[in-house]
N, C-alpha and C positions, 0 to 999 in steps of 0.2 A: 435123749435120743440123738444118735448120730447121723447127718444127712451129709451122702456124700453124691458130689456133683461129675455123674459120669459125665455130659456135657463137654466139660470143661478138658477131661482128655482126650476123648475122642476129636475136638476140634483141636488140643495142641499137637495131635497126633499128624492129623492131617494138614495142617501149619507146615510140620516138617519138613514131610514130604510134597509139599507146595514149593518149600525154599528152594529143594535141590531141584523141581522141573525147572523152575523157573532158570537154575544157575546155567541148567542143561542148554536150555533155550537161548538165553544171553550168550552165553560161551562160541555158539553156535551162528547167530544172529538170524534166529528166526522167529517171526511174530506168529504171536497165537493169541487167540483172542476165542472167550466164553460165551457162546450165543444163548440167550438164555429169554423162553419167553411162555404164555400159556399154552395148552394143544392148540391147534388148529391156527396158530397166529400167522403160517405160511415161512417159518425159519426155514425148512427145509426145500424149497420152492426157490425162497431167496438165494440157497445156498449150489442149489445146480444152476440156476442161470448166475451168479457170479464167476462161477467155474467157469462154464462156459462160454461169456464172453470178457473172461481174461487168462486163460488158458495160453494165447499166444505169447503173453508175457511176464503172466506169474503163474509160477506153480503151486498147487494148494492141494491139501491133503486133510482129511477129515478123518473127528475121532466122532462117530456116530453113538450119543445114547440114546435108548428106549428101554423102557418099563419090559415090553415083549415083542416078538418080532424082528426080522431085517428090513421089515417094507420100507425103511428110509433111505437105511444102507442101501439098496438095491437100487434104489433113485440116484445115489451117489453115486455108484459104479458105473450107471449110464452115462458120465460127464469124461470117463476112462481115469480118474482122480484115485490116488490109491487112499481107502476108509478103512476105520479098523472099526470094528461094532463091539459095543458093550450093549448086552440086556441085563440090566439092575434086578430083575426079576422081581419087581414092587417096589423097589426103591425109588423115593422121589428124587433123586439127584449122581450126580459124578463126584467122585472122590480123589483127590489127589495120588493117591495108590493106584485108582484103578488107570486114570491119566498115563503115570509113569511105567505101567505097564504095556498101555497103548503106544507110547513112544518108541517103546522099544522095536514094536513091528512098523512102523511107518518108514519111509526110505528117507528122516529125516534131510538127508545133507543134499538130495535131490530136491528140497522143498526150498518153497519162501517163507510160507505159511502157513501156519496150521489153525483151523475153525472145527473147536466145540461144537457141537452140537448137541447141548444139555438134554437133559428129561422136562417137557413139558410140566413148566411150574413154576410160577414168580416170588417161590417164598423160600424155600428149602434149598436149590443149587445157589441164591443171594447169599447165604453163609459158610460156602465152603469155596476157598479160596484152592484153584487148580495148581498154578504155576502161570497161570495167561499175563499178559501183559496189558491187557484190559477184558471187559466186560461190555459183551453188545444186547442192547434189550430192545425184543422186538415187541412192538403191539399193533394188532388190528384194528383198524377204524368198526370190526365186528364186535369188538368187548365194549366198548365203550371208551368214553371218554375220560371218565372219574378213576383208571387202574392208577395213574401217579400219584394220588392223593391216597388212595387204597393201599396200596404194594411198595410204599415209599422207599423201601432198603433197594431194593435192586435198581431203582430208578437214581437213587443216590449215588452208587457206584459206579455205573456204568459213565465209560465214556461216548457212548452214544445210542443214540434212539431209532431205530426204523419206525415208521409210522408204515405200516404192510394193509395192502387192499384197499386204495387211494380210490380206487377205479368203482369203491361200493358209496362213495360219499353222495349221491343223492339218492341213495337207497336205506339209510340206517342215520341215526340222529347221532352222530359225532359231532365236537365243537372242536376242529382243530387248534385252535389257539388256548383253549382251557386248556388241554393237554400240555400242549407245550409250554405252557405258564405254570402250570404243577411242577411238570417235569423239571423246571428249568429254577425254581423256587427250592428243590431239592438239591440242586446241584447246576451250579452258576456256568461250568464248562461243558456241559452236555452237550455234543455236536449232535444237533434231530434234523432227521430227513425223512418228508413222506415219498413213500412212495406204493410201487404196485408191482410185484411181482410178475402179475399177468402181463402186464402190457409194456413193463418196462420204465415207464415214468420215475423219475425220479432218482435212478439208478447210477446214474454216471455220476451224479454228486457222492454217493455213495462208495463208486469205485475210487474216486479223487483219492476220497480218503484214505481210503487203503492202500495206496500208492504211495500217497505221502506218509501215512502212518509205517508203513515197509520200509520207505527209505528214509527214514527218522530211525528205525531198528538197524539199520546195515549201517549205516554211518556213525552209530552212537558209540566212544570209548571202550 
């Protein structure tokens, strides 16, 4: 009996076409980065108040995925940010293809940056590599504490952590430091920030980095 490993091309497949965003992006010198988290974790929430309050200084353009619907994209367009939407139509994740298709309508060279906005799921978009220049994973202090020890590949990859819904911790039994000790036991450089969408806390350390991470991109060879 012969077993043949479709797997294996369909991820070199998408390899590929990971290489050339990525070369797209570099050539360019614009940062993108993979937001990638369960539903409900508030990526989307994070992602128009960053907009908006750095709008005056960075420009940011979103590739919006979901399963069904524009109700995200539509959030996004409230910020006046240009998003391009992809519906997977069941698909747990974004694909390098469908990415490179997305670039194509974004006003790249009017941008700084470009944020993913994966399909809700910490297993399935962890193994497919976009073209991003890192990997953000958000979790809510509402899942729990134990997702790092759980969902370890996306936690491993990712260069940094949101901790989203700060603002619920004497409402719900999170142990902020388990987290971050998981987290940080998977991956030694993981820069983690709680914070809270709602109210704002925590955010500016957040934007820091983005600022420095951008201009770490525009300056780099």
């Amino acid at each position: 009996m012969k077993i043949i490993k479709i797997e294996k091309k369909i991820l070199s497949e998408n390899q590929k076409c990971s290489i050339e965003n990525k070369s797209l992006l570099a050539e360019r010198k614009k940062l993108c980065l993979n937001m990638i988290s369960s539903p409900g974790s508030g990526k989307t929430t994070i992602l128009v108040r960053t907009i908006n309050e750095l709008k005056d200084r960075i420009k940011i353009g979103v590739i919006e995925g979901d399963v069904q619907t524009d109700i995200d994209a539509e959030r996004i367009r409230t910020t006046e940010a240009p998003v391009v939407l992809i519906n997977t139509e069941g698909a747990c994740h974004l694909s390098a293809v469908q990415i490179k298709k997305a670039l194509k309508k974004l006003p790249i060279d009017d941008l700084d940056i470009v944020l993913i906005e994966n399909v809700g799921n910490l297993v399935c978009p962890s193994a497919f590599e976009l073209g991003e220049a890192g990997k953000i994973v958000v979790l809510s202090v509402a899942e729990g504490d134990d997702k790092p020890a759980k969902y370890p590949a996306i936690f491993a990859k990712s260069k940094a952590l949101l901790i989203n819904k700060t603002d619920l911790l004497g409402h719900v039994d999170f142990d902020m430091e388990r987290a971050k000790a998981d987290a940080r036991r998977l991956n030694k450089t993981i820069e983690i920030f709680p914070v809270s969408a709602k109210t704002g806390e925590g955010l500016a350390d957040w934007y820091d980095w983005l600022r420095k991470t951008l201009e770490q991109t525009k300056t780099r060879p």
